[in-house]
Backbone atoms as SQL, in Angstrom:
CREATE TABLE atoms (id INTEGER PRIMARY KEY, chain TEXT, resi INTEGER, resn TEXT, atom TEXT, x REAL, y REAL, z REAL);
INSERT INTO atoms VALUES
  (1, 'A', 1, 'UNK', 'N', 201.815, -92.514, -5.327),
  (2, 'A', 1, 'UNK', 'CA', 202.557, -93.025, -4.208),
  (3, 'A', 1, 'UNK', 'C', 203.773, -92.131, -3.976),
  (4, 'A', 2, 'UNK', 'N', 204.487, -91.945, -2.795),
  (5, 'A', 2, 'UNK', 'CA', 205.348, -91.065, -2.362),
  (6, 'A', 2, 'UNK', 'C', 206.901, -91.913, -2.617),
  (7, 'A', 3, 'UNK', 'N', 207.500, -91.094, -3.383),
  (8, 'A', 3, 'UNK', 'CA', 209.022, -91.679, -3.385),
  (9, 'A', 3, 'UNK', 'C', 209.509, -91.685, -2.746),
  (10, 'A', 4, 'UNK', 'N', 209.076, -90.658, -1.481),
  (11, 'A', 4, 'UNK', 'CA', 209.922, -90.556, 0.302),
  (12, 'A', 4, 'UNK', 'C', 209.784, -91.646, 0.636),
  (13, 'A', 5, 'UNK', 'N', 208.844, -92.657, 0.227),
  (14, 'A', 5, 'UNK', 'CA', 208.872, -93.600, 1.053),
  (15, 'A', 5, 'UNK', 'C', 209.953, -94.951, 0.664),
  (16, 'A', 6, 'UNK', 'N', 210.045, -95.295, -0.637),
  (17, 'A', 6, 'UNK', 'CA', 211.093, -95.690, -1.348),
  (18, 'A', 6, 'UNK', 'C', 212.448, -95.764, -1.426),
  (19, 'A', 7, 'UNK', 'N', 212.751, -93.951, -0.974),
  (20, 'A', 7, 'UNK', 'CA', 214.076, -93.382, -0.982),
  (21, 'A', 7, 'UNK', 'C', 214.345, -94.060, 0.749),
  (22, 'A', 8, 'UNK', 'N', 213.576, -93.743, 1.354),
  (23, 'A', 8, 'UNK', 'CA', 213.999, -94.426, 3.313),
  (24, 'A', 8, 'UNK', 'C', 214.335, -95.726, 2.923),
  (25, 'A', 9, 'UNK', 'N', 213.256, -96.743, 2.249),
  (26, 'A', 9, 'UNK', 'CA', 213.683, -97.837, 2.431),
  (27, 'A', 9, 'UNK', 'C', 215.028, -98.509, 1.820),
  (28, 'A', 10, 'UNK', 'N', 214.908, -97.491, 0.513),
  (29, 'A', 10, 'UNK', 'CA', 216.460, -97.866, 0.204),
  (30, 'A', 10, 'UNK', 'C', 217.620, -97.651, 0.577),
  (31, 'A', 11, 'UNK', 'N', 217.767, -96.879, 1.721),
  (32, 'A', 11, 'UNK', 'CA', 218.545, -96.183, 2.532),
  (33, 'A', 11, 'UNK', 'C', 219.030, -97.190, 3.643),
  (34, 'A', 12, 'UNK', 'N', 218.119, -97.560, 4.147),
  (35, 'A', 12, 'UNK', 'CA', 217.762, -98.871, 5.136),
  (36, 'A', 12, 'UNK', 'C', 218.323, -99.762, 4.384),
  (37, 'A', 13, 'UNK', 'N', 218.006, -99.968, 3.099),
  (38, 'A', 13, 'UNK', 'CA', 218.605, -101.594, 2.351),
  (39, 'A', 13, 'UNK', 'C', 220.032, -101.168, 2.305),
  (40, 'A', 14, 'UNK', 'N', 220.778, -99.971, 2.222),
  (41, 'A', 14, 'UNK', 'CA', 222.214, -99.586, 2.067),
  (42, 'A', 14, 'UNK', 'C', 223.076, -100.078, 3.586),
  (43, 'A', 15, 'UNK', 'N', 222.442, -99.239, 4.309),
  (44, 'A', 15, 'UNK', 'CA', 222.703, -99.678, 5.904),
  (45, 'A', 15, 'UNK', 'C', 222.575, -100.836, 6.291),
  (46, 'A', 16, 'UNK', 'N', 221.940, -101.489, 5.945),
  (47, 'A', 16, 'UNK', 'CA', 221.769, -103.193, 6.277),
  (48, 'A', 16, 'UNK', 'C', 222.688, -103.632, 5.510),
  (49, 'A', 17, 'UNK', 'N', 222.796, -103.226, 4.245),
  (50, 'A', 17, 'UNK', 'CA', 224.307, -103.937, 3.700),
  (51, 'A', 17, 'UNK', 'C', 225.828, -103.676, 4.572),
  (52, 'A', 18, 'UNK', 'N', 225.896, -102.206, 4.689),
  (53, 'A', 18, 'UNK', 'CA', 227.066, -101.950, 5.335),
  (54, 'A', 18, 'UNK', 'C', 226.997, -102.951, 6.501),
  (55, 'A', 19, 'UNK', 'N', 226.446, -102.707, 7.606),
  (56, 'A', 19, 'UNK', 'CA', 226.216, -103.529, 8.955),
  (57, 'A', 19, 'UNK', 'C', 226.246, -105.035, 8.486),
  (58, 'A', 20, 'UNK', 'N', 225.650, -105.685, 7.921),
  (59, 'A', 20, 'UNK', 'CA', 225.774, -107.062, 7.525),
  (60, 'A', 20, 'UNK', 'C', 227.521, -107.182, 7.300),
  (61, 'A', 21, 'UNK', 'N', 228.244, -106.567, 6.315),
  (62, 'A', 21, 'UNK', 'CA', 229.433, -106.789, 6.109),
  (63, 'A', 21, 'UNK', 'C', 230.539, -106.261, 7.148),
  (64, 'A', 22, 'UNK', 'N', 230.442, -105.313, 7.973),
  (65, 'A', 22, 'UNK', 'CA', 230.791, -105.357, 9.105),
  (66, 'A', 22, 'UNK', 'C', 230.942, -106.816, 10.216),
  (67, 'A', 23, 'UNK', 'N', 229.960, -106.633, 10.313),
  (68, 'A', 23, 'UNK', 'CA', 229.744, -107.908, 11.219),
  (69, 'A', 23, 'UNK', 'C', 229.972, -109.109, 10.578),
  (70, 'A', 24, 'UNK', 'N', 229.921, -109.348, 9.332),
  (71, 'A', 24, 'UNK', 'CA', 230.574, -110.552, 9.168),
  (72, 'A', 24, 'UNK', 'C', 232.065, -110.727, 8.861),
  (73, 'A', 25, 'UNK', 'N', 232.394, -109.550, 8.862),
  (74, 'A', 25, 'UNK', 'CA', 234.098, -109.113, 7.784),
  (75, 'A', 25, 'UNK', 'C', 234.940, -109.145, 9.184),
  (76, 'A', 26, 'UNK', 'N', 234.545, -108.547, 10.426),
  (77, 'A', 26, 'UNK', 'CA', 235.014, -107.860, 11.192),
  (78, 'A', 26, 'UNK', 'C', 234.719, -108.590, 12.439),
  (79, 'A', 27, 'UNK', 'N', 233.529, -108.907, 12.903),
  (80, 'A', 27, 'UNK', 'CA', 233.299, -109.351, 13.972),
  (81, 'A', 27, 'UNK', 'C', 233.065, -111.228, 14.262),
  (82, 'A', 28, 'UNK', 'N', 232.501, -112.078, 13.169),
  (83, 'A', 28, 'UNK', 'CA', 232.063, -113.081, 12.935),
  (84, 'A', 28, 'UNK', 'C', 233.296, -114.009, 11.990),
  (85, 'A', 29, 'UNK', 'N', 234.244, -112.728, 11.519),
  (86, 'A', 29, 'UNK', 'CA', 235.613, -113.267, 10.952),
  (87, 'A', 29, 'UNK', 'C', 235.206, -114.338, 9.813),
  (88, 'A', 30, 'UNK', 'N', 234.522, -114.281, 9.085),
  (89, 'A', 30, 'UNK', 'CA', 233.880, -115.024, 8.004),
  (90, 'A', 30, 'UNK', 'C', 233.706, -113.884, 6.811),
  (91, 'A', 31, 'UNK', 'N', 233.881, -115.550, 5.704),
  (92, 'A', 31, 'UNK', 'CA', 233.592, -114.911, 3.960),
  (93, 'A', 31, 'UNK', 'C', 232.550, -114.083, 3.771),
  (94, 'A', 32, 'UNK', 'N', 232.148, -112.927, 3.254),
  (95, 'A', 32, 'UNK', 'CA', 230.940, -111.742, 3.446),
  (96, 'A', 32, 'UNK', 'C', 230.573, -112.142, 1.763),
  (97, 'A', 33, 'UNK', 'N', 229.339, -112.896, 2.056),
  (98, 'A', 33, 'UNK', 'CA', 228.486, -113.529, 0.948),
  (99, 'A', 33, 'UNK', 'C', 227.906, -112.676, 0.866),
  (100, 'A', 34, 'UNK', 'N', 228.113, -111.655, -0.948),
  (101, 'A', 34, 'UNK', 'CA', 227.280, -110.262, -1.373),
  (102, 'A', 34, 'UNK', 'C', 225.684, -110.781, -1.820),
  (103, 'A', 35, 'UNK', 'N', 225.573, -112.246, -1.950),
  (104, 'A', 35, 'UNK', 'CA', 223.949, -112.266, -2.939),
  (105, 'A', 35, 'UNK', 'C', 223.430, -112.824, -1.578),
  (106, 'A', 36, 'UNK', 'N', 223.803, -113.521, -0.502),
  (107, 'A', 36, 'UNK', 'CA', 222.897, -113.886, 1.032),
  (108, 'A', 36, 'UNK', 'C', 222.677, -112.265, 1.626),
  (109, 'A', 37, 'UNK', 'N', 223.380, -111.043, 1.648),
  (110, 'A', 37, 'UNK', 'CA', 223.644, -110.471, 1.917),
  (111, 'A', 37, 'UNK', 'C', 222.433, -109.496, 1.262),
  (112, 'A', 38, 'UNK', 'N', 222.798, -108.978, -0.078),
  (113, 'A', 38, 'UNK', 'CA', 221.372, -108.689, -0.932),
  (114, 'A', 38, 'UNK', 'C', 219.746, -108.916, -0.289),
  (115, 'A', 39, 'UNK', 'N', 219.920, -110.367, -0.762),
  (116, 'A', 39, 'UNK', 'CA', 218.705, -110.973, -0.214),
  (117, 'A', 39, 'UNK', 'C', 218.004, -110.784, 0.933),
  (118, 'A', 40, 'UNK', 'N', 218.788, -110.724, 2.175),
  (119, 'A', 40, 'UNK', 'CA', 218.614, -110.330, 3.494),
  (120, 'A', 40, 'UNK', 'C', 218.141, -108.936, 3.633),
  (121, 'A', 41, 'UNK', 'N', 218.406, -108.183, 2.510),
  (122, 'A', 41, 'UNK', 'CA', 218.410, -106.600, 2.537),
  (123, 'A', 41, 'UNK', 'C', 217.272, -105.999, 1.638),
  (124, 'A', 42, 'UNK', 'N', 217.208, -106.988, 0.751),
  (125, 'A', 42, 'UNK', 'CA', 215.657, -106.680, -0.066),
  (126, 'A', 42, 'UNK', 'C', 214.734, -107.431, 0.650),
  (127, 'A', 43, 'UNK', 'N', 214.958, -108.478, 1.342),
  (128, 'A', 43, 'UNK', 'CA', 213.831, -108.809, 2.593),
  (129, 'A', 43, 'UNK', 'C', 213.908, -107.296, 3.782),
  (130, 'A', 44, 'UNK', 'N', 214.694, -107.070, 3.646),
  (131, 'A', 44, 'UNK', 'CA', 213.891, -106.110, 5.323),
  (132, 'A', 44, 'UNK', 'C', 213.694, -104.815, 4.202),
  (133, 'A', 45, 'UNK', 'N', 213.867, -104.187, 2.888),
  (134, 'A', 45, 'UNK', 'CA', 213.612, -103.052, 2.391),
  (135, 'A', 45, 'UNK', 'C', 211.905, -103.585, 2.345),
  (136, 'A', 46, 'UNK', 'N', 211.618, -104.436, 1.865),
  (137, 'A', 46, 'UNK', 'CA', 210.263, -105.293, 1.250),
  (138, 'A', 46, 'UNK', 'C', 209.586, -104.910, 2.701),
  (139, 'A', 47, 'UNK', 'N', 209.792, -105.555, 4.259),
  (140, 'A', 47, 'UNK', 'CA', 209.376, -105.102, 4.914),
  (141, 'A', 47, 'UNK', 'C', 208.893, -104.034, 5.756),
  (142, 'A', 48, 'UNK', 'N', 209.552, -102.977, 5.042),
  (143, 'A', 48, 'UNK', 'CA', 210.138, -101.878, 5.686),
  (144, 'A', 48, 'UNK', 'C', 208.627, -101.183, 4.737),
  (145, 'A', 49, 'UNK', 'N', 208.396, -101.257, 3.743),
  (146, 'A', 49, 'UNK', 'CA', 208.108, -100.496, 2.274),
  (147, 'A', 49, 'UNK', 'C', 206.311, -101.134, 3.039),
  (148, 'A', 50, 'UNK', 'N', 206.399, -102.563, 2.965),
  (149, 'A', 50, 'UNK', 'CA', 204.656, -102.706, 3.112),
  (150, 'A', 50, 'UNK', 'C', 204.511, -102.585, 4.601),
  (151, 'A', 51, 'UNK', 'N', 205.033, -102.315, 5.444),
  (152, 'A', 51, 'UNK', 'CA', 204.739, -101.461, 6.686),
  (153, 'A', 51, 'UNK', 'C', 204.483, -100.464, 6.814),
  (154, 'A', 52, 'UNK', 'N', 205.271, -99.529, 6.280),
  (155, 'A', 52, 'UNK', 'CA', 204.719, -98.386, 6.331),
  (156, 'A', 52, 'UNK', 'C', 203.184, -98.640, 5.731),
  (157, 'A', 53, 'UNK', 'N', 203.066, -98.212, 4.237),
  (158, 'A', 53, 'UNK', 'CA', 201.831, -98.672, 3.748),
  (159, 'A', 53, 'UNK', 'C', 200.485, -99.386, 4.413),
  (160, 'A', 54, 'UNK', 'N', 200.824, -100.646, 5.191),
  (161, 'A', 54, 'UNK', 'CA', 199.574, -100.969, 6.185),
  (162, 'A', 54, 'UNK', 'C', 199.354, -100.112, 6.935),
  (163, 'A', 55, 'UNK', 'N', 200.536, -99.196, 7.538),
  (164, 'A', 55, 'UNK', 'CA', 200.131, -98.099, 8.976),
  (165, 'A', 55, 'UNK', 'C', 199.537, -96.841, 8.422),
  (166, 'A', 56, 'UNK', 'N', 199.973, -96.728, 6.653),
  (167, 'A', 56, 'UNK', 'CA', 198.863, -95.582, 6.404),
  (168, 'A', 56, 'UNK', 'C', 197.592, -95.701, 5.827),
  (169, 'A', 57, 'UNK', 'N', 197.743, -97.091, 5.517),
  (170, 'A', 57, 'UNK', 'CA', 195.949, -97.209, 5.807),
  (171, 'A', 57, 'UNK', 'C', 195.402, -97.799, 6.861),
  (172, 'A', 58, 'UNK', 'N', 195.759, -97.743, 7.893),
  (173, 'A', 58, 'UNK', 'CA', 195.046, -98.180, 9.041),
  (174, 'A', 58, 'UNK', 'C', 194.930, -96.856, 10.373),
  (175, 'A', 59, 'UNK', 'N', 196.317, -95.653, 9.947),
  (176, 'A', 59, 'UNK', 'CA', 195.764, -94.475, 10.133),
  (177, 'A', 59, 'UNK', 'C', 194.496, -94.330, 9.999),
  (178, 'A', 60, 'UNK', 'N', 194.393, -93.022, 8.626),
  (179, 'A', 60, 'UNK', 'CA', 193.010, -92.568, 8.725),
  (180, 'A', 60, 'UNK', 'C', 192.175, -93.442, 9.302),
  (181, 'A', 61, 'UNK', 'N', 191.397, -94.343, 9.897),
  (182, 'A', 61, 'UNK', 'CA', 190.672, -95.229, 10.602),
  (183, 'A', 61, 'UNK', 'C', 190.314, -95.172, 11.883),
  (184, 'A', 62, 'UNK', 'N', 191.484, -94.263, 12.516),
  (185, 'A', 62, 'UNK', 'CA', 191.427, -93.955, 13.622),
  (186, 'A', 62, 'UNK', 'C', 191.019, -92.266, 13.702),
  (187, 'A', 63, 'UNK', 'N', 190.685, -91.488, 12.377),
  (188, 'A', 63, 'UNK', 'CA', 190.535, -90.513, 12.748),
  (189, 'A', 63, 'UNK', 'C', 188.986, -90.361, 12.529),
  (190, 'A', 64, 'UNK', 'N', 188.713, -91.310, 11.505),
  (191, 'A', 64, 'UNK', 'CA', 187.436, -91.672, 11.235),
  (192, 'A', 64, 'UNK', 'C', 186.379, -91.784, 12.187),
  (193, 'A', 65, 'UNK', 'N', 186.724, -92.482, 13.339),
  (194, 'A', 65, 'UNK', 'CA', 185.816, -93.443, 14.363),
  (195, 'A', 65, 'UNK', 'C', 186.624, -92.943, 15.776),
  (196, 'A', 66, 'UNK', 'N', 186.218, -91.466, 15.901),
  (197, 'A', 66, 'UNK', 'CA', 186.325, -90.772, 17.331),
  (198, 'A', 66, 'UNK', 'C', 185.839, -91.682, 18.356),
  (199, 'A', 67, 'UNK', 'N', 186.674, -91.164, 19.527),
  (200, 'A', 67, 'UNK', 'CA', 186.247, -92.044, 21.059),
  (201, 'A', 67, 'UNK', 'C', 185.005, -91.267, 21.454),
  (202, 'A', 68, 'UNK', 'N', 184.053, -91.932, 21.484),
  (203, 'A', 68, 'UNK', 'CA', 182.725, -91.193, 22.298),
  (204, 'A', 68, 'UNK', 'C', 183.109, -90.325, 23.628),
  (205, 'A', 69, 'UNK', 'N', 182.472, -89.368, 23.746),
  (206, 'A', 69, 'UNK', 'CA', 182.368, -87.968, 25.057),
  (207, 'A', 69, 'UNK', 'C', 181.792, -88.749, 25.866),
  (208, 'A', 70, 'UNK', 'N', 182.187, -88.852, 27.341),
  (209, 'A', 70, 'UNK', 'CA', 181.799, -89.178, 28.537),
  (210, 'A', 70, 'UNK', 'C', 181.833, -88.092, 29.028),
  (211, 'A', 71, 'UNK', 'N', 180.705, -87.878, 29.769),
  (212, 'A', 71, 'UNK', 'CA', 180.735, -86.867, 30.744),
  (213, 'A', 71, 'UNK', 'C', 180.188, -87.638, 32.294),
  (214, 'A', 72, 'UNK', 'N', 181.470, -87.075, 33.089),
  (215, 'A', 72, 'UNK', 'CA', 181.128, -87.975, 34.377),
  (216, 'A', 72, 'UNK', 'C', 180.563, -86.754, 35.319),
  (217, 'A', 73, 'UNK', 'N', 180.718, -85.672, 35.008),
  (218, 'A', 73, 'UNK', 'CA', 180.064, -84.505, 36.081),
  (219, 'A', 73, 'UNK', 'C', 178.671, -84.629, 36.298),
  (220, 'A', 74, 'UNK', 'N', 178.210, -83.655, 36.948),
  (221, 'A', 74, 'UNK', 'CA', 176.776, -83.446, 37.018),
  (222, 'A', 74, 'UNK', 'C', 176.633, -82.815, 35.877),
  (223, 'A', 75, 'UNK', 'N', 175.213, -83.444, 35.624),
  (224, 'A', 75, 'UNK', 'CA', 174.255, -82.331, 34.618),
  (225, 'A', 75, 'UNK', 'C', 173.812, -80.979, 34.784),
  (226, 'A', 76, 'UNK', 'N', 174.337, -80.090, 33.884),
  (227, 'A', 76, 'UNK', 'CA', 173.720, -78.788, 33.518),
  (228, 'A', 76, 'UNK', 'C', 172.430, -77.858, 33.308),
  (229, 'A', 77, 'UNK', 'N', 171.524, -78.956, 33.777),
  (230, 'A', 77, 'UNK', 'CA', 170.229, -78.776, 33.682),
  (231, 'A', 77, 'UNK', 'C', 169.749, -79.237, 35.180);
């Protein structure tokens, strides 16, 4: 399995922390709860991580099972 993919999502879980505490520190003027906060952030890393993963196996699938050739011209014969 690729650690690139790991390293994004944890990147994403960093940024969702910052932005979460922003907006609650700053904009929403409320106590910035670090374990609701966590939680919220290993939910969207979790999402982030088996998304990708479904879209790369549901790739190849599409390279598998080409669109059939239509030919709307006249025939060559």
């Amino acid at each position: 399995m690729n650690n690139e993919l790991f390293m994004q999502g944890f990147f994403i879980f960093i940024i969702y922390l910052i932005f979460e505490f922003l907006e609650t520190k700053y904009i929403s003027k409320k106590d910035f709860k670090l374990k609701k906060a966590i939680k919220q952030g290993l939910m969207a890393y979790i999402s982030f991580v088996i998304a990708i993963l479904i879209y790369k196996e549901i790739e190849p699938m599409k390279i598998m099972n080409p669109v059939p050739r239509v030919f709307t011209s006249e025939p060559g014969f």
